[in-house]
PAGU-406848 format. One record per residue (C-alpha): residue number from 1; x, y, z. Coordinates in Angstrom, 3 decimals, m for minus. Layout:
NUM  X  Y  Z
...
This chain:
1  74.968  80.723  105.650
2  75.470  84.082  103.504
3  73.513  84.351  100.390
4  74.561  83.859  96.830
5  76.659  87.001  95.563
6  75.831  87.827  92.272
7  74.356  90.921  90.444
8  71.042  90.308  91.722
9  71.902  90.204  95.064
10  74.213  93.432  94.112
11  71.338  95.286  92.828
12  69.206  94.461  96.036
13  71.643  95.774  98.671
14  72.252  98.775  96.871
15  68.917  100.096  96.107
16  68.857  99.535  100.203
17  71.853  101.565  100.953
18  72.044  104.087  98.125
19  69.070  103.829  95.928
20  68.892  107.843  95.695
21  72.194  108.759  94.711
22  73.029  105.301  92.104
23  72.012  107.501  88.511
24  71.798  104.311  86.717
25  72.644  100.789  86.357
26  72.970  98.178  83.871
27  74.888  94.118  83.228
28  77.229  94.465  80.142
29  78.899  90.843  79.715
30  78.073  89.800  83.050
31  79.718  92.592  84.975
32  77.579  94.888  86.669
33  77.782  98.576  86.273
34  76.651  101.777  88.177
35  76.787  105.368  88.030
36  76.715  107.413  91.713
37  76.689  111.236  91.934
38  79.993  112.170  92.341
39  79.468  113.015  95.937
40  78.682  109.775  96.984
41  81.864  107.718  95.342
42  84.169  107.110  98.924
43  80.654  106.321  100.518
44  79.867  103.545  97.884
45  83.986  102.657  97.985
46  83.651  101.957  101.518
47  80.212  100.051  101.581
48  81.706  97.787  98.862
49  85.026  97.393  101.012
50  83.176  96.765  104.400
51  79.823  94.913  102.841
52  80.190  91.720  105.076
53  78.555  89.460  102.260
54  79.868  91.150  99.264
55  83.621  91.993  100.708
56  84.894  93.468  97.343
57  87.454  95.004  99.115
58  90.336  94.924  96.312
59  90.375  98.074  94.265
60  91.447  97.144  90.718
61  91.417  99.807  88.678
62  90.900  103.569  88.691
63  90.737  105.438  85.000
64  89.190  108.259  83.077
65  87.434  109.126  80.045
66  86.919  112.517  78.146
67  83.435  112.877  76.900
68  83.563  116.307  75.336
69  79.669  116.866  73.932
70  78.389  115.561  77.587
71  78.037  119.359  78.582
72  78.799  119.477  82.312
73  79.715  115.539  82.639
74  82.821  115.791  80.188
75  85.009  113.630  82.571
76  84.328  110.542  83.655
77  85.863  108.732  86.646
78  85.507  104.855  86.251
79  86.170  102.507  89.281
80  86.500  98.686  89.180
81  86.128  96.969  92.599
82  86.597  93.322  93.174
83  85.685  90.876  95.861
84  87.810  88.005  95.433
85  86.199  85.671  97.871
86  83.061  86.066  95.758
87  84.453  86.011  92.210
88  82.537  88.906  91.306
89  83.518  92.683  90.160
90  81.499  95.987  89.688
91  82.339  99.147  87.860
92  81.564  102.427  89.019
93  81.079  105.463  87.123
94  81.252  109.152  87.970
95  80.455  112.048  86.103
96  82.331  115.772  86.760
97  81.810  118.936  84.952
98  85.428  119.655  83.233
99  85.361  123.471  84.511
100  85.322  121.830  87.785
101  86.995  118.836  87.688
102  87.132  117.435  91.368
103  86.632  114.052  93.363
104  87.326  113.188  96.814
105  90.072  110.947  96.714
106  89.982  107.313  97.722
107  93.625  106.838  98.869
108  91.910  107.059  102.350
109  90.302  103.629  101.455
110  93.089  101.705  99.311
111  95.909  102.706  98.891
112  96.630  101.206  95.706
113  94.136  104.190  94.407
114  97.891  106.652  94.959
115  99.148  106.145  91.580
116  95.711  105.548  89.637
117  94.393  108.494  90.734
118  97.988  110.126  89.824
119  97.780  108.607  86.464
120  94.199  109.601  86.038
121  94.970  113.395  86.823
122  98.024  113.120  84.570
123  96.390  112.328  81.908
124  92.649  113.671  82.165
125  93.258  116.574  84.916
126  90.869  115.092  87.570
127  92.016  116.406  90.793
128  91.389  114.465  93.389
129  90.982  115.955  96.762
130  92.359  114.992  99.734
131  95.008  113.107  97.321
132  98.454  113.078  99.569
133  100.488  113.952  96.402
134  98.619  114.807  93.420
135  101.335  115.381  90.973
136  102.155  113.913  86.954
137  103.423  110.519  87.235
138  103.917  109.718  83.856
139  104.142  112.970  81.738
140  106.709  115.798  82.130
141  106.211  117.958  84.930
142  106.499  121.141  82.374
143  103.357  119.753  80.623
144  100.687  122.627  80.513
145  97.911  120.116  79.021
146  96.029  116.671  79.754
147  96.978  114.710  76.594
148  93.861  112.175  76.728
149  91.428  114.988  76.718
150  89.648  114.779  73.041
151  90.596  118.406  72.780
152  93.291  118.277  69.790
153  92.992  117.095  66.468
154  94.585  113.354  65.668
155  95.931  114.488  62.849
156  97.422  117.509  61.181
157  94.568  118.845  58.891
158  97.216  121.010  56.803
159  99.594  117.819  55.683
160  99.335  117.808  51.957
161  101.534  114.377  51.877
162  98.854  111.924  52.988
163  95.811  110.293  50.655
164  93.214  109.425  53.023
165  91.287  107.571  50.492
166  93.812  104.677  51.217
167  93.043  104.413  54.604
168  88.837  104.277  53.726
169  88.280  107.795  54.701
């Protein structure tokens, strides 16, 4: 009979298979959360996928985040993996230095991670090695920039037409 799967039990297999390279962990509504060096992301993909208790071997999500005053961890790389049989999902976090913005890819695991991981360098400019066709999905191939980076102003600061004391600013 295989064990309960829940965070706990989570938590215990990983500090067994990866306790040096998880960076930190933490429960935030229930759903557990880890961050792995960077390195060590298809590793931790591929436990998760093969785990024969934990079997969270649907990738749901792949996204990034621009975190501009983290100096060498300005992008982040966030995974979701899901078991289904277990009812139970995890988010993973990496960290990458945006002067060197590379991750191994994990279309060699799922490959439902094709177009996230196209979306995510689209947007963010995370290349992601070993990606079979890392190109803009979404955006204009002309595009010189990564429009989610927090690298541009919102707003135009030299617009004379707009009171911002309407809008509690």
């Amino acid at each position: 009979m295989n064990p309960k799967v829940d965070n706990e039990y989570i938590v215990e297999e990983l500090k067994l298979a990866f306790n040096d390279d998880i960076l930190l962990m933490d429960e935030s509504y229930g759903m557990l959360g880890l961050e792995i060096k960077p390195s060590k992301i298809n590793d931790l993909l591929k436990w998760f996928k093969e785990h024969p208790v934990i079997k969270a071997n649907f990738l749901t999500d792949i996204c990034g985040a621009h975190f501009p005053d983290l100096k060498d961890r300005e992008l982040a790389v966030i995974y979701h993996v899901q078991s289904m049989e277990n009812n139970i999902r995890v988010r993973i976090k990496c960290f990458i230095p945006i002067s060197s913005p590379k991750i191994a890819s994990a279309t060699n695991l799922y490959v439902g991670a094709n177009w996230m991981e196209r979306e995510t360098f689209d947007f963010y400019g995370v290349e992601f090695e070993g990606h079979p066709n890392l190109q803009r999905i979404l955006n204009v191939d002309e595009m010189d920039y990564f429009p989610l980076r927090k690298q541009y102003p919102l707003e135009d600061g030299t617009r004379e037409d707009k009171d911002d004391s309407y809008f509690g600013r």
